[in-house]
C-alpha positions in Angstrom: 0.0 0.0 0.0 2.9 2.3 1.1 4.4 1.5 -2.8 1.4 2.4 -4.3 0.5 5.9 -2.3 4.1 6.8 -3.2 3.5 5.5 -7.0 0.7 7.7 -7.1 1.7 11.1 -5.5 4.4 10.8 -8.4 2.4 10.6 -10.7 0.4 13.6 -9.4 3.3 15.6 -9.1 4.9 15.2 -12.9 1.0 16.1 -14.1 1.5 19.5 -12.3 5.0 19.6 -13.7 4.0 18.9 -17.3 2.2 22.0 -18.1 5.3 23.9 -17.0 7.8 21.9 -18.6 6.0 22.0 -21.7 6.2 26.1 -21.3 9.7 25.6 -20.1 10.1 24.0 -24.1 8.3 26.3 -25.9 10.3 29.1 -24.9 13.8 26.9 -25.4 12.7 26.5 -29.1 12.7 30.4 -29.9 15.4 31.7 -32.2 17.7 34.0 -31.2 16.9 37.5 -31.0 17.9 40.3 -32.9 18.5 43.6 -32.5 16.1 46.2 -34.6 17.8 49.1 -33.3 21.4 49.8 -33.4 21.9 52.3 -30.3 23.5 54.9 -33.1 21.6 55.6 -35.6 17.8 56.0 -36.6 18.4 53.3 -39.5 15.2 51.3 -40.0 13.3 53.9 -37.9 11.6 57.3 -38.1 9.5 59.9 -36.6 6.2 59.6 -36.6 4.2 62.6 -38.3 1.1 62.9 -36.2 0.9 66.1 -35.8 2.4 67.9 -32.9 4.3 65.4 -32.4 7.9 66.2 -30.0 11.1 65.3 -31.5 13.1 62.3 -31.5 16.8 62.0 -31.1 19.6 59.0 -30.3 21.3 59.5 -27.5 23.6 57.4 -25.2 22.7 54.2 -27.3 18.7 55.2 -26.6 15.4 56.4 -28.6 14.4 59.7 -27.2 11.1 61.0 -27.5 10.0 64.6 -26.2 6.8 65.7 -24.9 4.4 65.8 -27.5 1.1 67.8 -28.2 0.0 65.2 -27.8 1.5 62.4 -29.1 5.1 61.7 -30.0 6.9 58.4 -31.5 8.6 56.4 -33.7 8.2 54.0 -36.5 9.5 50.9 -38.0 10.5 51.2 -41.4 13.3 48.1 -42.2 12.3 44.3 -43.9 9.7 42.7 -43.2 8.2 41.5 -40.1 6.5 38.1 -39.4 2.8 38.5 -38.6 2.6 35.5 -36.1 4.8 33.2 -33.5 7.1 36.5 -32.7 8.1 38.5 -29.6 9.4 41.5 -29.6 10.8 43.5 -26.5 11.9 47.0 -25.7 13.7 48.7 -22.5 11.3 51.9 -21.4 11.3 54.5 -19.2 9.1 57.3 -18.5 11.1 60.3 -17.6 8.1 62.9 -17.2 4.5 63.2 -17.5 1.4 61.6 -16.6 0.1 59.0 -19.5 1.5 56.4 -21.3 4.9 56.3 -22.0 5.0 53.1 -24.0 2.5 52.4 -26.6 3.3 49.4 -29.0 2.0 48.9 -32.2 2.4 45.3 -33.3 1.6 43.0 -36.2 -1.2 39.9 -35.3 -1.9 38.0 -38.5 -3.4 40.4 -41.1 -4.0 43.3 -38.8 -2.0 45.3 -35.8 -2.8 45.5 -32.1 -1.7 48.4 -29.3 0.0 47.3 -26.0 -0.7 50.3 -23.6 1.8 51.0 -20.7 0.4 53.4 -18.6 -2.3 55.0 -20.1 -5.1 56.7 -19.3 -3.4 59.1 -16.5 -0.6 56.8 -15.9 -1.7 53.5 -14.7 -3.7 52.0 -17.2 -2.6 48.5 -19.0 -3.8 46.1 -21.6 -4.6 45.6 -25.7 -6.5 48.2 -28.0 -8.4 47.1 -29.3 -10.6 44.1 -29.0 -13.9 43.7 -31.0 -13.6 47.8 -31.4 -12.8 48.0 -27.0 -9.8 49.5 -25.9 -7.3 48.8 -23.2 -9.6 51.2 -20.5 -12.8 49.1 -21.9 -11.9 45.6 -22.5 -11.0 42.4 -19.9 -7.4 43.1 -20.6 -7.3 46.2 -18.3 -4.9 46.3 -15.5 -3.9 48.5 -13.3 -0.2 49.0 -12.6 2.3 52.1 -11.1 4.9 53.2 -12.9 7.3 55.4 -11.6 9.7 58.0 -13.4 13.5 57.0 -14.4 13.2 53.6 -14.2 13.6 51.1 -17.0 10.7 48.9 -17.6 11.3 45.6 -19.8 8.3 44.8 -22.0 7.7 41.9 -24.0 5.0 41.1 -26.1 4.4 37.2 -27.5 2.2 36.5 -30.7 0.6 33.3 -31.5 -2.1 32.5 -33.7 -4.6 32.1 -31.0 -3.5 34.4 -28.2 -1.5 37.6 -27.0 1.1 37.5 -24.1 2.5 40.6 -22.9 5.0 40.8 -20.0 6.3 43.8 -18.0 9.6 42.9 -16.1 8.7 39.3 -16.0 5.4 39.8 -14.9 2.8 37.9 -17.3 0.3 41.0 -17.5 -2.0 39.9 -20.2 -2.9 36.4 -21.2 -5.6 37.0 -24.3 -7.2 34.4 -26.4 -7.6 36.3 -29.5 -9.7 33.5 -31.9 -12.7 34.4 -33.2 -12.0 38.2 -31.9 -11.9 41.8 -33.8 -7.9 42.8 -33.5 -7.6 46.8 -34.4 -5.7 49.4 -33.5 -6.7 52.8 -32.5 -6.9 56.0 -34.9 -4.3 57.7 -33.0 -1.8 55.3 -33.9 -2.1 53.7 -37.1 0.9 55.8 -38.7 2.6 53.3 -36.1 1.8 50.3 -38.1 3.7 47.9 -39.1 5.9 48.5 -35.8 5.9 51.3 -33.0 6.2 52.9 -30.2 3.9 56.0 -29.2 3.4 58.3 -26.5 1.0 60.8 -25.0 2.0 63.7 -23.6 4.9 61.8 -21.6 8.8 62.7 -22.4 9.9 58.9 -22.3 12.7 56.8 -23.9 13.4 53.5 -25.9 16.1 50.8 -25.9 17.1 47.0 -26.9 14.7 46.8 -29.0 14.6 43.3 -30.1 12.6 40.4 -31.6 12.6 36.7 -31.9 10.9 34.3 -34.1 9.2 30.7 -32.6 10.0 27.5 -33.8 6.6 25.9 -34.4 6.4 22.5 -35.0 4.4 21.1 -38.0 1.9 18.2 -37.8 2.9 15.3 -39.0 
């Protein structure tokens, strides 16, 4: 009897593990990541013309963006990105000013998504849009403080049938996304393919990257 609790409370235990492990695998099979931005230069980058829009400069191997009236940022303008099974991730900081100070425009299969960071007076997260809902309306919306001068790592995941987006480690939004309307906002369409906005915030951009998963094909 003694054998058979113990046989069992292993097998109990490597269920609970399995999910994790197979995580564990997924994230072992990315490629590499690259860099998209150099530190230097603006290459494969640009300014984006909304309209009262700050300036943008590279300094000390980062992105600046300046107070904008109201929005300032920056678009991606190199090859081609992939659509689906991607992450990207950027290094942000908000150095002054009360809304969102990271905005990314991302591709999701034939269309583009928004990941707010601190929006909506400063502390609202989550995806815009969602069947036309933005990330104030929608069951993505999370509340988070942000404080000024202090780098934030965010990472966004891609799949075909959900959207992951991490801030410093933290999994912040776990969205199944089949069968769902994926827009972006007005505001920041000039953003697509790839971008970063923000509103009326002075906030900066590094290590920029992104990284393709390997996804394994029935057999």
């Amino acid at each position: 009897m003694l054998r058979l609790n113990t046989s069992i409370k292993w097998l109990l235990f490597l269920l609970c593990i399995a999910p994790i492990s197979a995580q564990g695998q997924g994230e072992q099979g990315s490629q590499k990541w690259r860099s998209l931005f150099d530190g230097k230069t603006m290459k494969n980058w640009k300014k984006t013309n909304y309209g009262g829009e700050g300036d943008v400069q590279v300094t000390k191997g980062q992105i600046l963006m300046e107070f904008g009236y109201s929005m300032s940022g920056v678009t991606y303008t190199g090859k081609a990105l992939p659509k689906t099974n991607y992450e990207i991730r950027v290094d942000a900081i908000k150095l002054d000013g009360n809304d969102f100070f990271c905005g990314m425009t991302f591709p999701v299969a034939d269309s583009y998504c928004s990941f707010i960071v601190g929006g909506w007076g400063g502390a609202v997260v989550g995806l815009s849009s969602l069947d036309g809902l933005d990330a104030s309306e929608n069951e993505t919306t999370r509340y988070m403080t942000f404080d000024n001068n202090k780098w934030y790592r965010v990472r966004v995941r891609v799949e075909p049938h959900q959207i992951r987006c991490w801030i410093n480690r933290k999994l912040v939004v776990y969205q199944d996304i089949e069968g769902r309307t994926i827009t972006t906002r007005n505001e920041v369409n000039l953003n697509q393919p790839l971008g970063f906005a923000t509103w009326e915030t002075r906030a900066a951009l590094k290590n920029i990257r992104l990284r393709e998963l390997k996804v394994k094909q029935p057999k």
